[in-house]
C-alpha positions as CSV (number, residue, x, y, z in Angstrom):
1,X,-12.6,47.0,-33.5
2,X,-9.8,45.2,-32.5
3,X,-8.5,41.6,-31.5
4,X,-5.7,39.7,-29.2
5,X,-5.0,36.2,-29.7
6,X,-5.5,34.8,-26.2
7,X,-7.1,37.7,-25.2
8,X,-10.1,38.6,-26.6
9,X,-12.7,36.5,-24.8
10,X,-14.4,34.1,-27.4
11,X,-12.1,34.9,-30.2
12,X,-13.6,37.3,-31.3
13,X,-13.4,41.2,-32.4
14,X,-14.1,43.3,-29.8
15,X,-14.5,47.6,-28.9
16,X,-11.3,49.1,-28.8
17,X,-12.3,51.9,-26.7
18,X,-11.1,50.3,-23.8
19,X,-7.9,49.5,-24.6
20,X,-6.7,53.4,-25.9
21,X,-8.2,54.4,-22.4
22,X,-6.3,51.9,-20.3
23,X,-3.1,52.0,-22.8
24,X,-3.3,55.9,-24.2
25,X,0.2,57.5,-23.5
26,X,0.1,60.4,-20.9
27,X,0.6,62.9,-23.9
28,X,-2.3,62.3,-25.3
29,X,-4.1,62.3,-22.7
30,X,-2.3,65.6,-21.3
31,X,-2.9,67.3,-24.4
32,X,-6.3,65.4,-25.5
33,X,-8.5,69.0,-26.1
34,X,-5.5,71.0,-27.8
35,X,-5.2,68.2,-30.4
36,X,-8.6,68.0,-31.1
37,X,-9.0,69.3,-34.7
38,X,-5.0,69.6,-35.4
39,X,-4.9,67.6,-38.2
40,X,-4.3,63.9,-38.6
41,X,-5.8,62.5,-35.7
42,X,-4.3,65.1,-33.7
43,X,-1.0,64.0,-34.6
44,X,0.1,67.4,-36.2
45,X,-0.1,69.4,-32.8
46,X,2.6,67.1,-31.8
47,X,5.1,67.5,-34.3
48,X,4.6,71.4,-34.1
49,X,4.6,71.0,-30.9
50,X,7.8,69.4,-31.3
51,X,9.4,71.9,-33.8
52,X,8.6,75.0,-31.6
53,X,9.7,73.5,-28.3
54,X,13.5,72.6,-30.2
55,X,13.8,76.0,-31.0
56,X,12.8,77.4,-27.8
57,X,15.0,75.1,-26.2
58,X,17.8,75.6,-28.8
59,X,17.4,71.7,-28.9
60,X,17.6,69.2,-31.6
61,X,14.1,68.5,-33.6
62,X,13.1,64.8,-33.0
63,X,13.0,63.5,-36.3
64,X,15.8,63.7,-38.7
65,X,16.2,63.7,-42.2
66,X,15.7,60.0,-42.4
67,X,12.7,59.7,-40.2
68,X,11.0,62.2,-42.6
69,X,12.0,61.1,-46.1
70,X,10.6,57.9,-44.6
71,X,7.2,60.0,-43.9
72,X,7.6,61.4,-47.2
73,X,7.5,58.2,-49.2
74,X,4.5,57.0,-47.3
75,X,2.2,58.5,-50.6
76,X,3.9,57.8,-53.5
77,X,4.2,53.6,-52.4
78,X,0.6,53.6,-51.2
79,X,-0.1,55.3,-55.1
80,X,2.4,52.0,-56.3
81,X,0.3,49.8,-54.2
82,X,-3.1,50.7,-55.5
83,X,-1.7,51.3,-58.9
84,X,-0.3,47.1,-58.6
85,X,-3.7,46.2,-57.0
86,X,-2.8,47.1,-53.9
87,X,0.6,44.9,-53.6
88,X,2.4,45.7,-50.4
89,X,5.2,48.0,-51.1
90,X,9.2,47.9,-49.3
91,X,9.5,50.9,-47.5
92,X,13.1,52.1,-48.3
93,X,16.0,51.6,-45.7
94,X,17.2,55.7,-45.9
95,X,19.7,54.7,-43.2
96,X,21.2,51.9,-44.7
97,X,21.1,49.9,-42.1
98,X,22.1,52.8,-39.5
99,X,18.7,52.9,-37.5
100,X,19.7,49.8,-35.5
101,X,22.5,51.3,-33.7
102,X,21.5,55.0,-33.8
103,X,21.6,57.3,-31.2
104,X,17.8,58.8,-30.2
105,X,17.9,62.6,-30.9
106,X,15.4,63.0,-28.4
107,X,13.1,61.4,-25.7
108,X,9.8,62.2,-24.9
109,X,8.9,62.6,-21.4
110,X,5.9,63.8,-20.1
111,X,7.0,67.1,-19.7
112,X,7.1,67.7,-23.2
């Protein structure tokens, strides 16, 4: 279920489904049957996707260090926030401030 202020008619919640159909990015819909059953919503093909097409390419992976300490630290602050009665947690700033003017390591196009 979902809602958009101003959108959803009669304020209220409505069927996602049609959204992710009208808004789904071409990957996914591409690739919809090979990430069926690969783990985390699908999400997994993706990132080994990822990892095998930079080294075919002899191409930079798309996530750095930073983007997956962030990952990383996804478990033990959700274990923090249930621990504190489920207090919303600061995800740490690994950059320091560096992920605003960053360059992108790698766009995704629909070539993939």
């Amino acid at each position: 279920m979902i809602y958009f202020e101003g959108v959803s008619l009669n304020d209220e919640w409505e069927n996602s489904e049609k959204y992710l159909l009208e808004h789904d990015h071409p990957l996914w819909k591409k690739y919809e049957k090979d990430t069926q059953g690969a783990g985390h919503g699908g999400m997994d093909f993706f990132v080994e996707n990822a990892f095998i097409e930079s080294i075919k390419r002899k191409a930079p992976f798309p996530f750095d260090v930073y983007d997956l300490a962030t990952w990383y630290a996804i478990t033990p602050l959700s274990e923090k926030s249930i621990a504190e009665g489920g207090q919303v947690q600061d995800i740490p700033d690994f950059t320091r401030g560096k992920w605003k003017t960053r360059e992108p390591i790698f766009a995704l196009s629909d070539e993939y």
